[in-house]
C-alpha positions in Angstrom: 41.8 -7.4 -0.6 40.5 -10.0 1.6 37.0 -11.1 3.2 36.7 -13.2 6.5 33.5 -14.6 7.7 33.6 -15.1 11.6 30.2 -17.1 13.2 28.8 -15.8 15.7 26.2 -18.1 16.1 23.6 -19.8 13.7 22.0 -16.6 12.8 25.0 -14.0 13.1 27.9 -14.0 11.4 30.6 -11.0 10.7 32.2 -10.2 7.6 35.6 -8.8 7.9 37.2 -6.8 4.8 40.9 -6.1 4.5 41.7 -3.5 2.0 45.6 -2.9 1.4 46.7 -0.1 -0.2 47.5 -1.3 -3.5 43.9 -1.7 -3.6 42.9 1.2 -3.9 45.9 3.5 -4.6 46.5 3.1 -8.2 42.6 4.5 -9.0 43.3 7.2 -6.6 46.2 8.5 -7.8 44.5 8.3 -11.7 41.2 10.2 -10.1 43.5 13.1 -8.7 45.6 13.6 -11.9 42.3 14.0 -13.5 41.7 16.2 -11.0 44.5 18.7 -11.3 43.8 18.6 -15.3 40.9 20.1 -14.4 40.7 21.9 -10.9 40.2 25.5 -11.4 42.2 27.0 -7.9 42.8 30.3 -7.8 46.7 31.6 -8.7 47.2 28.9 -11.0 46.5 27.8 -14.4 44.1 24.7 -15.0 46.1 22.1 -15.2 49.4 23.9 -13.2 48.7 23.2 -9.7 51.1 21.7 -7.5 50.6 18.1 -6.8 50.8 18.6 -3.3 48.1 20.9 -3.1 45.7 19.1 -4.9 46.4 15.9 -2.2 45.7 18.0 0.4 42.4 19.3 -1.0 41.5 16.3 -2.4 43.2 13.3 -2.0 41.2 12.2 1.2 37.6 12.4 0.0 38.4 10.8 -3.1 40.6 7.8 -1.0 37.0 7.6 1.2 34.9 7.3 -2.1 37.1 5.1 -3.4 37.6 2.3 -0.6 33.7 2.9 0.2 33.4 1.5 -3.5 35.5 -0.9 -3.2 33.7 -2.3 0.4 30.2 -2.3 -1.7 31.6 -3.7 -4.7 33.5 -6.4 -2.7 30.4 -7.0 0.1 28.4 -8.2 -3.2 30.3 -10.1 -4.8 31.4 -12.2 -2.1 27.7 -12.6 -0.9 26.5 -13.9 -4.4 29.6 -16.3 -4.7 29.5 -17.9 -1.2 25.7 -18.1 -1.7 25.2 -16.7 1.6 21.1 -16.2 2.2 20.9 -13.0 4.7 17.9 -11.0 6.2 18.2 -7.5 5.1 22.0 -6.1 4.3 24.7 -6.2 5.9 25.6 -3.3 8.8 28.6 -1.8 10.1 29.2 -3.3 13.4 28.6 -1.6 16.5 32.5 -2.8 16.9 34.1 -1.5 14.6 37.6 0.5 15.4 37.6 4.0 14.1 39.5 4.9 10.6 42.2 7.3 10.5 42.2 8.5 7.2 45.0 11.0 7.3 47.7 7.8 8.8 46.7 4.5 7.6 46.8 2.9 4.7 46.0 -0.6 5.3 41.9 -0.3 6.2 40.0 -3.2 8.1 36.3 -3.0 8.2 33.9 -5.4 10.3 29.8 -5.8 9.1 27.6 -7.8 10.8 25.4 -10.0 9.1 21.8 -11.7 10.0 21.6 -15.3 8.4 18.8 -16.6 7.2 17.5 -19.7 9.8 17.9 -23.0 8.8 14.7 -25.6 9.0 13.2 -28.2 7.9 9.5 -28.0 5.9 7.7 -31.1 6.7 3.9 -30.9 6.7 1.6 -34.4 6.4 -2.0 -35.1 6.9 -1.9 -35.3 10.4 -1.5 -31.0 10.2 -5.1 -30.1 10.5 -6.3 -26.9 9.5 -9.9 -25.3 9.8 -11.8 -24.1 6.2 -14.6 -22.1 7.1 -17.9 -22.7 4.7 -20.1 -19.8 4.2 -23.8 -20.4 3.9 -25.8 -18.9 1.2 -28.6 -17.6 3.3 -31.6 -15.1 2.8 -29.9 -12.3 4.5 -26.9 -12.4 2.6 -29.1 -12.5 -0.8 -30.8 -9.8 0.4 -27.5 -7.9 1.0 -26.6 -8.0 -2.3 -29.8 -7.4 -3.8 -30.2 -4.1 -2.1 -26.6 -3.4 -2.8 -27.3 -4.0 -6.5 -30.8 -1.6 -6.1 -29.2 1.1 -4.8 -26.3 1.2 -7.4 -29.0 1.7 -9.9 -31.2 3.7 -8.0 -32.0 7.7 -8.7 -32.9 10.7 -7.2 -37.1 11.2 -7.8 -38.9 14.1 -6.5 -40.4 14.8 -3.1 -43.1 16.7 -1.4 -41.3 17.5 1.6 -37.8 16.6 2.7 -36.2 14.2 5.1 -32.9 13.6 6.6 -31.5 11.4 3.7 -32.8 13.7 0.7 -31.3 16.1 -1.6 -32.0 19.6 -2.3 -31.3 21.8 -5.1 -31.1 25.7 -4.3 -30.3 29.0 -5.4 -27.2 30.4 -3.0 -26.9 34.0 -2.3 -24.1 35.3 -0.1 -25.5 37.2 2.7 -23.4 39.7 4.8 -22.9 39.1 8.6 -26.0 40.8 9.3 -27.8 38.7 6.8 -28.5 41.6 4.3 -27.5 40.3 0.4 -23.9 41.3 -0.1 -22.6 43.2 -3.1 -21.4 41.4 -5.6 -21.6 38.4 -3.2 -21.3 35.0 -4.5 -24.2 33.4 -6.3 -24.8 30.2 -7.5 -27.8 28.2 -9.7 -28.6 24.6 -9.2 -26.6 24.1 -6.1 -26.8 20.3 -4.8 -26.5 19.8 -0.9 -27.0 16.2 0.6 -28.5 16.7 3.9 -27.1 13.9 5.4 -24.0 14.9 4.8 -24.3 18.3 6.4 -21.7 17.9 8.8 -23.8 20.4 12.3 -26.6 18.9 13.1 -28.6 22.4 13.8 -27.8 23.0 10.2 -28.4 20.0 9.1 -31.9 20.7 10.9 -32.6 23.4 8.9 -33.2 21.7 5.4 -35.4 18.9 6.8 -38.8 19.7 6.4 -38.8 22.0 3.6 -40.6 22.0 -0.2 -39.5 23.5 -3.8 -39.7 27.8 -3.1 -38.6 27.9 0.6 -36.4 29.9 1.7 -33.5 29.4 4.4 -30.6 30.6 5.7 -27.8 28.4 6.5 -23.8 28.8 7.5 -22.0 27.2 4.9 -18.8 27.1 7.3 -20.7 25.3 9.7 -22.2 23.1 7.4 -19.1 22.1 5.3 -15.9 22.4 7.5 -13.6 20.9 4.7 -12.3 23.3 2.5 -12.8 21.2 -0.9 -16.4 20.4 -0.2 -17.1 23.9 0.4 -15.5 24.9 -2.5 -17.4 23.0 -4.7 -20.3 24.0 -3.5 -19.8 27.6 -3.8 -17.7 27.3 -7.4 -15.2 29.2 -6.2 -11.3 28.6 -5.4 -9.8 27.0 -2.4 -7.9 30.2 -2.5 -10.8 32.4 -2.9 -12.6 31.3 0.0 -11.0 33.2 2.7 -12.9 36.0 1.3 -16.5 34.2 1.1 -18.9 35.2 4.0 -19.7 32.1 5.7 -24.2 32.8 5.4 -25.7 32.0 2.8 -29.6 32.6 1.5 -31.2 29.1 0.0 -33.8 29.1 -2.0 -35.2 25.7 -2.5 -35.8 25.1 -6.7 -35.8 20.6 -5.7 -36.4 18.1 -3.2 -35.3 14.8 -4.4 -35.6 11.6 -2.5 -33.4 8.4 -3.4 -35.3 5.4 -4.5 -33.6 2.1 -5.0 -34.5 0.5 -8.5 -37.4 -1.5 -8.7 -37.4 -5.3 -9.7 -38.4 -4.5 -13.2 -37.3 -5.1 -17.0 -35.4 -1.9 -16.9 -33.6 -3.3 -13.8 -32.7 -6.7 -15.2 -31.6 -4.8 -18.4 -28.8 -2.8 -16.6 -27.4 -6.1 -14.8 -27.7 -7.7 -17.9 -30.2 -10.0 -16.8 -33.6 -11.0 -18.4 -36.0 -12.5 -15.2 -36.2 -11.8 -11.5 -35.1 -16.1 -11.3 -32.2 -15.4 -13.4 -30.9 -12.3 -11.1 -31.5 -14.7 -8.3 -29.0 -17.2 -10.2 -26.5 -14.3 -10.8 -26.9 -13.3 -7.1 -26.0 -16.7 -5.6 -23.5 -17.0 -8.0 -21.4 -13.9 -6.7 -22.3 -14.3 -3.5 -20.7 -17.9 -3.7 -17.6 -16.7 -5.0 -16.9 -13.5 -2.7 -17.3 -15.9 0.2 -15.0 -18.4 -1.3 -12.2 -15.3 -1.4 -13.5 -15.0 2.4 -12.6 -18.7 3.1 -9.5 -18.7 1.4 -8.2 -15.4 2.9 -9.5 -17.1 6.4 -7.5 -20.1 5.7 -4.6 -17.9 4.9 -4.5 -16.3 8.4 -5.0 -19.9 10.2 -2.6 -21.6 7.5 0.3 -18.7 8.9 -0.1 -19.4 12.8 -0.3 -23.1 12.4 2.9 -23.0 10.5 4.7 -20.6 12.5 3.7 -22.5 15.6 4.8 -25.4 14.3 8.9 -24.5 13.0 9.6 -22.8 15.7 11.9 -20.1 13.6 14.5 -17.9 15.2 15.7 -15.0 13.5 18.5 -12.6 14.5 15.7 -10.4 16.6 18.8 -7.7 17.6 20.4 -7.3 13.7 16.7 -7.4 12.2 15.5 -4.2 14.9 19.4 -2.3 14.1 18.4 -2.7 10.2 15.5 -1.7 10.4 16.2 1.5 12.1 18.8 2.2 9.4 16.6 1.4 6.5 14.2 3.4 8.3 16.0 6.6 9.4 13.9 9.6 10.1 10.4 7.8 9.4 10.4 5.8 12.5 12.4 6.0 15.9 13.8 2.3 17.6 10.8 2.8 20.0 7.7 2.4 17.1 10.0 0.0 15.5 10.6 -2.6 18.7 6.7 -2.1 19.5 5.7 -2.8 15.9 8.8 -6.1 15.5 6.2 -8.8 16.4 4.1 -7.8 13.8 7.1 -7.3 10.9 8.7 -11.0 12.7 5.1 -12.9 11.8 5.7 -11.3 8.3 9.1 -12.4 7.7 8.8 -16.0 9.4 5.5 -16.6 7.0 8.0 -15.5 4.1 10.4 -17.7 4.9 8.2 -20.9 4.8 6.7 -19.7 2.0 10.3 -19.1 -0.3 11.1 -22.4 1.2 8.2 -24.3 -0.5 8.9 -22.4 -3.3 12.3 -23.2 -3.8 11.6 -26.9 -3.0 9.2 -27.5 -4.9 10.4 -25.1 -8.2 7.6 -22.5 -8.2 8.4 -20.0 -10.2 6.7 -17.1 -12.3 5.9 -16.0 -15.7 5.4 -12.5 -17.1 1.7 -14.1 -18.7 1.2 -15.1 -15.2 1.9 -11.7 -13.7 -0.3 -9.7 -16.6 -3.1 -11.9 -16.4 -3.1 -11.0 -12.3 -3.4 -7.3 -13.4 -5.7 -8.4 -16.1 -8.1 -10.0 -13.4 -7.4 -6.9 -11.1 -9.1 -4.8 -13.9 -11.8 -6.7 -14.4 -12.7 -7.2 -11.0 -12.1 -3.0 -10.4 -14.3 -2.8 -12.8 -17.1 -5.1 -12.0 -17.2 -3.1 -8.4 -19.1 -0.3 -10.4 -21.1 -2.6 -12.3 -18.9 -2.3 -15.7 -18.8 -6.3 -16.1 -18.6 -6.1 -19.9 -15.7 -4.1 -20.2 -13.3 -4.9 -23.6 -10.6 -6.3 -23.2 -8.6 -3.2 -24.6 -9.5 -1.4 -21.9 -8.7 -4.2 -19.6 -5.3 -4.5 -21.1 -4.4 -0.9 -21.2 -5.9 -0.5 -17.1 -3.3 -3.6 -16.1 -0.6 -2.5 -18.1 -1.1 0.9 -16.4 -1.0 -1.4 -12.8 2.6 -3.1 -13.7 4.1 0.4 -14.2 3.2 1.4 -10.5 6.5 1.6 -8.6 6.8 -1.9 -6.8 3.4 -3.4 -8.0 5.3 -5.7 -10.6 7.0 -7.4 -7.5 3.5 -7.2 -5.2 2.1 -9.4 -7.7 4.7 -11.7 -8.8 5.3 -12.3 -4.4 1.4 -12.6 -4.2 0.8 -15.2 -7.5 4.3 -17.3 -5.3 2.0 -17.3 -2.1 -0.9 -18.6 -4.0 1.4 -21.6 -5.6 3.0 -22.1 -2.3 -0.3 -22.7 0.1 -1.7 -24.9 -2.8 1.2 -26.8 -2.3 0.8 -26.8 1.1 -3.1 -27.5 1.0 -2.5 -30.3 -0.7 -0.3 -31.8 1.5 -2.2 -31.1 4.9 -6.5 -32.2 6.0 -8.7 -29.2 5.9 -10.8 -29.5 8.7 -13.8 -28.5 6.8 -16.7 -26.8 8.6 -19.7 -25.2 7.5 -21.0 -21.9 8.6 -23.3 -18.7 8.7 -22.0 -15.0 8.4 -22.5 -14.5 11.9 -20.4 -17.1 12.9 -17.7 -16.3 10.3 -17.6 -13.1 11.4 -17.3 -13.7 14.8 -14.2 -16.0 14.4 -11.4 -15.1 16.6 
């Protein structure tokens, strides 16, 4: 056997494999002697069949398997020992002269290759990129008071309901002409939120009313999805088909949400003792979410001014044939050449990034990639107000995390990014502004 590598140019290469037939005969010839020891063909004994019959059934599918093995083991072995750095895998090329299985014996096969660009990664204080500053103002404090309010808030009761209350009901099913149907569905302590009624003449219907009113409402009308009217009735998704759609109400609660109050039993639930000291904890989250907003700003800025500035050219023809192959049946060459600018930023960001990794050592630990999950958890965690979790739980939630397919790998390429741009921060001027949300948010 024998490999070639031909240049095409700086980013194309092709790979040319000679396979001889004392490659591969002597494991063909053992897998079809196994093969007549075994072959169960009508007329004959197992084991008796002529040897010529069992070629002529078999002998080419298992010569196909066997160079095919021999191409895959070959392709990767030669990649690892020449320490060639590709973009994606190699591909059959588009040239290649068709095999005649049944005459030759002597096989040459041709893949094209896409080689990762070569450039330098030189970055100095005279590469300027904005950091964006968030002010701590009222409005954002007040944000995130209110968010914290209504994530302890509760349902209190009502006189008379509006379009963001909640009722409780009795449900009857009612027959087309509205009479009570036999046997019809019937439910106790039914909970509808008006606003999420999805008709607005239904929705109509159930503002305005007080405990002992009675309505009558479609329920297909006023829950279109399946699931959510299932629920509400407590029957099957199954069952449904044979619910009548009207339904009798009779109003048993009319709850309105309140947001909680600024009191002790407030500051006791987010663990808190004073309104100044919720004020304190306020800032301080608010301080750190917009630090995440900064960082993930500079991130975007960080890419184009990099990408901008090496000029990298990749193989754009191999990268679009891969990714059709790797692709087949999801996605046709059209989405995939409308949607290659997008997946080119990607891979040119990745490139400088695995560069400054590689030049600078980064590397990562399993500690490292646990204590990201870790920090996951408690953050998931902290979204629903569970800040004091133990760490038990913690560990058992991240550990769940790492055993996602592929998440192992998100994290370890997301904790290399972070090493890489704080490499790179350091060795650029942030050109450091201050501003408000507003502003922020209206950055282009």
């Amino acid at each position: 056997m024998n490999i070639l590598k031909e240049e095409i140019d700086a980013l194309n290469a092709v790979l040319r494999v000679k396979i001889d037939k004392t490659d591969y005969d002597p494991k063909v010839e053992e897998t079809l002697k196994d093969y007549r020891k075994k072959a169960a063909i009508k007329g004959f004994r197992p084991g008796h069949a002529p040897t010529s019959l069992i070629n002529k059934l078999y002998r080419k599918p298992i010569l196909v398997d066997e160079v095919n093995k021999l191409i895959s083991e070959s392709l990767s072995k030669y990649l690892v020992e020449q320490k060639l750095n590709i973009l994606g895998e190699p591909l059959p090329s588009e040239q290649q002269k068709p095999i005649d299985w049944d005459a030759e014996e002597n096989f040459e096969f041709a893949f094209d290759l896409g080689l990762v660009p070569e450039f330098e990664f030189k970055v100095s204080k005279r590469d300027k990129i904005p950091y964006y500053t968030i002010k701590v103002d009222d409005k954002l404090r007040e944000i995130y008071s209110d968010s914290y309010r209504r994530r302890n808030g509760s349902y209190k009761p009502v006189e008379i309901t509006a379009e963001n209350d909640l009722v409780k009901a009795t449900l009857n099913e009612l027959n087309s002409d509205e009479s009570p149907k036999e046997d019809g569905v019937f439910v106790e302590g039914a909970s509808i939120s008006i606003a999420l009624v999805a008709d607005e003449d239904e929705k109509k219907k159930l503002i305005g009313l007080k405990v002992g009113d009675v309505v009558t409402i479609d329920a297909l009308k006023s829950f279109p999805n399946v699931a959510d009217r299932a629920a509400l009735l407590h029957v099957s998704k199954e069952k449904l088909v044979n619910v009548e759609s009207l339904f009798q109400l009779t109003i048993t609660e009319t709850l309105t949400f309140e947001k909680a109050e600024l009191n002790e039993d407030f500051f006791n639930k987010v663990y808190v003792n004073t309104l100044e000291e919720f004020n304190s904890k306020l800032n301080e989250e608010i301080s750190k979410n917009l630090v995440h907003e900064s960082d993930y700003r500079f991130l975007i800025d960080l890419k184009d001014k990099l990408i901008d500035k090496f000029k990298i050219e990749l193989p754009k023809d191999f990268l679009i044939r891969w990714l059709v192959a790797v692709n087949e049946g999801k996605h046709t060459r059209e989405q995939i050449e409308t949607e290659f600018p997008m997946f080119e930023k990607d891979l040119k960001w990745q490139l400088i990034r695995d560069k400054v990794a590689t030049e600078n050592n980064l590397t990562v630990t399993e500690e490292e990639i646990h204590g990201f999950a870790m920090n996951f958890a408690r953050n998931q965690f902290a979204s629903y107000g569970m800040n004091q979790m133990p760490d038990e739980y913690l560990v058992s939630y991240a550990d769940n995390i790492l055993k996602k397919e592929g998440e192992k790998r998100r994290i370890q390429e997301k904790i290399i990014e972070d090493k890489a741009v704080a490499v790179i921060r350091e060795a650029i001027k942030l050109d450091e502004k201050e501003v408000t949300t507003d502003e922020f948010n209206n950055l282009k």
